[in-house]
C-alpha positions in Angstrom: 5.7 -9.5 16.8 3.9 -6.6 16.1 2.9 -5.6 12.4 0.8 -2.6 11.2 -0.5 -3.0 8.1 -2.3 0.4 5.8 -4.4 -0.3 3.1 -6.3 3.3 1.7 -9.8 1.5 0.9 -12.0 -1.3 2.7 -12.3 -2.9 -0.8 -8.4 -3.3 -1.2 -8.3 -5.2 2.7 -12.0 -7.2 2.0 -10.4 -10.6 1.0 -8.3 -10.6 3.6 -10.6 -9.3 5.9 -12.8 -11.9 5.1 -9.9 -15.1 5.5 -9.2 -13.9 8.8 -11.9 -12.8 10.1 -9.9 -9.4 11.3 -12.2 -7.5 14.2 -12.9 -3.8 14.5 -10.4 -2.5 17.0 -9.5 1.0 18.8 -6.5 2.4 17.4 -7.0 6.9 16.8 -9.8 8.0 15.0 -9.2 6.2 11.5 -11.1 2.6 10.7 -8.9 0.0 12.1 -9.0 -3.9 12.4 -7.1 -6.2 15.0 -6.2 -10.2 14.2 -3.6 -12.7 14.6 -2.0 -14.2 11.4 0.5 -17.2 12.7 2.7 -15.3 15.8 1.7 -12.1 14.6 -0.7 -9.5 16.3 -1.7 -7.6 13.4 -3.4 -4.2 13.1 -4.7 -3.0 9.9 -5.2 0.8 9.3 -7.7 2.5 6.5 -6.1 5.6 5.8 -8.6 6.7 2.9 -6.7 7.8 -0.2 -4.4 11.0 -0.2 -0.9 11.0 1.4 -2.8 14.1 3.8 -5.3 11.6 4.7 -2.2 8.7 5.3 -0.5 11.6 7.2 -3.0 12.2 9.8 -3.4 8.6 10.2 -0.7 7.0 10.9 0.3 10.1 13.3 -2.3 8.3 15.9 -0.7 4.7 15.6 2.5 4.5 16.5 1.8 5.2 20.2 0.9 1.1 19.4 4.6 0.4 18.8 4.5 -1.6 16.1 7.7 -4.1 15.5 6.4 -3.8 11.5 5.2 -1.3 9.1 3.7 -2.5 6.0 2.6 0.2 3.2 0.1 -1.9 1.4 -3.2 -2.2 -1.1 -3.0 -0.9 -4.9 -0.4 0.9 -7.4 -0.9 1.9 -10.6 1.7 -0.1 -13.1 4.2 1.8 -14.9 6.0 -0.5 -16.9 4.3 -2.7 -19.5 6.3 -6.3 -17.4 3.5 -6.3 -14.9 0.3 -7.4 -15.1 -2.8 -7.6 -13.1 -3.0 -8.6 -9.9 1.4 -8.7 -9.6 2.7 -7.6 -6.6 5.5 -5.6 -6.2 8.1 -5.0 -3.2 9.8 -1.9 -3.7 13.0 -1.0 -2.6 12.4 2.7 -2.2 9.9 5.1 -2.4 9.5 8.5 -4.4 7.7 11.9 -3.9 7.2 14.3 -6.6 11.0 15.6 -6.0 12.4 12.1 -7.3 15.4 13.0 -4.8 17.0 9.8 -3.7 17.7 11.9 -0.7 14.1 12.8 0.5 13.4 8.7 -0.6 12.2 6.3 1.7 14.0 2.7 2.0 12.3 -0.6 2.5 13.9 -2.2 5.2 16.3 -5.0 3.6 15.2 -8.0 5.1 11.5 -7.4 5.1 12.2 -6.5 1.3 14.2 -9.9 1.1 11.6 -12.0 2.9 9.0 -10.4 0.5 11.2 -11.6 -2.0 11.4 -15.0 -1.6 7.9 -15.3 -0.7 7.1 -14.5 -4.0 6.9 -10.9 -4.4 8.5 -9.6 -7.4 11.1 -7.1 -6.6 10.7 -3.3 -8.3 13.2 -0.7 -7.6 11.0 2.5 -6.7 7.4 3.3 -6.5 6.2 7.0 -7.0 3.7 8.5 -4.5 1.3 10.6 -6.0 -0.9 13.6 -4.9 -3.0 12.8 -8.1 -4.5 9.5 -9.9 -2.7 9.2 -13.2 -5.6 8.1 -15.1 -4.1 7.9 -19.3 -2.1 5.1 -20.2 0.1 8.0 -22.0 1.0 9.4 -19.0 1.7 5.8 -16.8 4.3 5.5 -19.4 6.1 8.9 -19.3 7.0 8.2 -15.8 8.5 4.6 -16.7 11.8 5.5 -16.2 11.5 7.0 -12.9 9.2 4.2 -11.0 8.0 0.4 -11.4 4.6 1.5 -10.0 2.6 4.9 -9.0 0.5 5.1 -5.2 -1.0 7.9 -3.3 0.3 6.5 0.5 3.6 4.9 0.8 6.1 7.7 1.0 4.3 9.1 4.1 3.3 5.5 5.7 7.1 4.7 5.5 8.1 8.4 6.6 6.7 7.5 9.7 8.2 4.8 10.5 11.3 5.9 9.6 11.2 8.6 12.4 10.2 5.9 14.8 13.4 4.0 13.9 10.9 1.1 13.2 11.3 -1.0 9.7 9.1 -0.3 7.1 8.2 -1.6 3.8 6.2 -0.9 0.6 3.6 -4.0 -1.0 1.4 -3.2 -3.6 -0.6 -5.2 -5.8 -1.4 -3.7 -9.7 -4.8 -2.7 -9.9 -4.1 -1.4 -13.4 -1.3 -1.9 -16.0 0.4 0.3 -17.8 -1.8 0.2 -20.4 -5.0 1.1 -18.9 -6.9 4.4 -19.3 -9.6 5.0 -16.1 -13.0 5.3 -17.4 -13.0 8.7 -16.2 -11.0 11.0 -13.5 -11.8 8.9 -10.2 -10.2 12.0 -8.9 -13.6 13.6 -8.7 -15.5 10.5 -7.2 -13.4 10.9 -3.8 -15.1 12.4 -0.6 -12.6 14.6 1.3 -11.7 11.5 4.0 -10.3 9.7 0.8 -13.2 7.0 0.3 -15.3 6.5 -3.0 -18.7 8.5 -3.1 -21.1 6.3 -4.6 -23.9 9.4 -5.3 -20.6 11.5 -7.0 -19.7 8.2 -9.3 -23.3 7.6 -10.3 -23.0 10.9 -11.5 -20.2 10.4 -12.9 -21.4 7.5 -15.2 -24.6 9.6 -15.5 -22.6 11.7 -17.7 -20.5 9.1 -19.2 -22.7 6.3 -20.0 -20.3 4.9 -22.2 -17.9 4.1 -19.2 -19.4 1.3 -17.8 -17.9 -1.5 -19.3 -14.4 0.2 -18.7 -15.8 1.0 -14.8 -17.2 -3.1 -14.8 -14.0 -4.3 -15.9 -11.7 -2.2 -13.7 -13.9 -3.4 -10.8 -13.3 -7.4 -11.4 -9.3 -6.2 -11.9 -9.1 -4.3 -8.8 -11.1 -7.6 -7.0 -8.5 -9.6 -8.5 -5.5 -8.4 -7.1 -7.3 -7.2 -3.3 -7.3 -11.3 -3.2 -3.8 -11.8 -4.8 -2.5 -9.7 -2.2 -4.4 -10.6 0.8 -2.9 -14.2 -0.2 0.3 -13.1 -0.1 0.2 -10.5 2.6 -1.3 -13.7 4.8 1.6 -16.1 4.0 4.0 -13.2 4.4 2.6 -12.0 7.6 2.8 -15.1 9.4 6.5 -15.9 8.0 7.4 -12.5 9.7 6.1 -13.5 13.3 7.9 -16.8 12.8 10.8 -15.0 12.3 10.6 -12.6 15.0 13.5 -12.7 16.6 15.8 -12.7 14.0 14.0 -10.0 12.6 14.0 -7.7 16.3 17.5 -8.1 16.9 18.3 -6.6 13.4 15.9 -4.4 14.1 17.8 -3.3 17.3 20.9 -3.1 15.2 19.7 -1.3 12.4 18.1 1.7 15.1 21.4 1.8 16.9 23.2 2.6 13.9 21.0 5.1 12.7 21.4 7.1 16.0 25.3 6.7 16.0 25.3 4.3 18.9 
């Protein structure tokens, strides 16, 4: 089985980086890494953060054919049940239009399978052209979403086109309580990494936010390893389940085209 696998940053796919010791591999113009976890051939994609950024991405990797797509790396909580380091299946996906008819549907049995492999099961994330940095604002959107990205609508867009199953996994890298020490907005380079000369600056001019910056860091390592555990266990159940999983797969394309 074939599973693609997106994180945004290199510091959200690290741990797992590291426990599989994923090589660099040759897959369109974006950073990608190749490795096996159990039966699976996996290929791991760094879209930088943005959903233009995820856009142009994933565009150059499904001439791969993945079996698999998994939207993955950190969310922003919502609601005040989750805590650091949880991570969340969603069942669909939202843009700014919060249309159930533009949303985008985790496969069923990859969101099951996620499910009982310990994921805890939210009913929509929100995709986001913007951080929401103010623990105010997390909570205003509550009631629409479990949990707020920047990548999944698009990632699962994709392979919804293709006909190929998707699904959402994200790990909370701050709680619905959390303020950001300062709009990380302005820190970003225009391929969606982390500037390190634009967030000394940043804490240049906000010396005060270091402790908040310090602690945010330890979180955010924190739950990259809670979710390269899980996403490693889950991983290989899928490619040990492979062909349950592709002939439901078949199914589920065949009725989507009317066949």
């Amino acid at each position: 089985m074939k599973v693609l696998v997106t994180f945004a940053l290199d510091n959200e796919f690290a741990p797992w980086r590291k426990l599989r010791g994923f090589r660099r591999a040759a897959l369109g113009a974006h950073p990608c890494f190749a490795g096996h976890v159990g039966e699976a051939d996996v290929r791991v994609l760094l879209t930088g953060i943005r959903c233009k950024l995820a856009d142009r991405a994933i565009r150059a990797c499904f001439g791969w054919s993945p079996d698999v797509v998994i939207s993955s790396g950190f969310a922003g909580g919502l609601r005040a049940i989750y805590r650091h380091g949880t991570i969340l299946a969603a069942r669909r996906v939202f843009d700014d239009r919060f249309d159930p008819r533009f949303a985008r549907e985790s496969d069923t049995s990859l969101f099951d399978c996620a499910s009982r492999q310990g994921a805890v099961p939210a009913q929509a994330f929100y995709t986001s052209e913007t951080m929401y940095l103010m623990a105010e604002d997390k909570r205003r959107l509550s009631g629409l979403a479990d949990a707020v990205d920047m990548e999944s609508h698009i990632i699962m867009g994709y392979a919804d086109t293709e006909l190929i199953p998707a699904i959402a996994l994200r790990a909370i890298s701050d709680t619905a309580a959390d303020d950001l020490p300062f709009d990380m907005n302005r820190v970003l380079t225009d391929n969606g990494q982390v500037s390190v000369s634009r967030l000394l600056v940043r804490v240049a001019l906000r010396p005060r936010s270091v402790p908040a910056l310090v602690l945010l860091a330890k979180q955010s390592r924190g739950a990259a390893e809670s979710l390269g555990r899980f996403l490693d266990i889950y991983v290989a159940t899928l490619g040990s389940q492979r062909k349950q999983l592709k002939g439901r797969v078949s199914a589920a394309g065949c009725a989507r085209q009317g066949v």
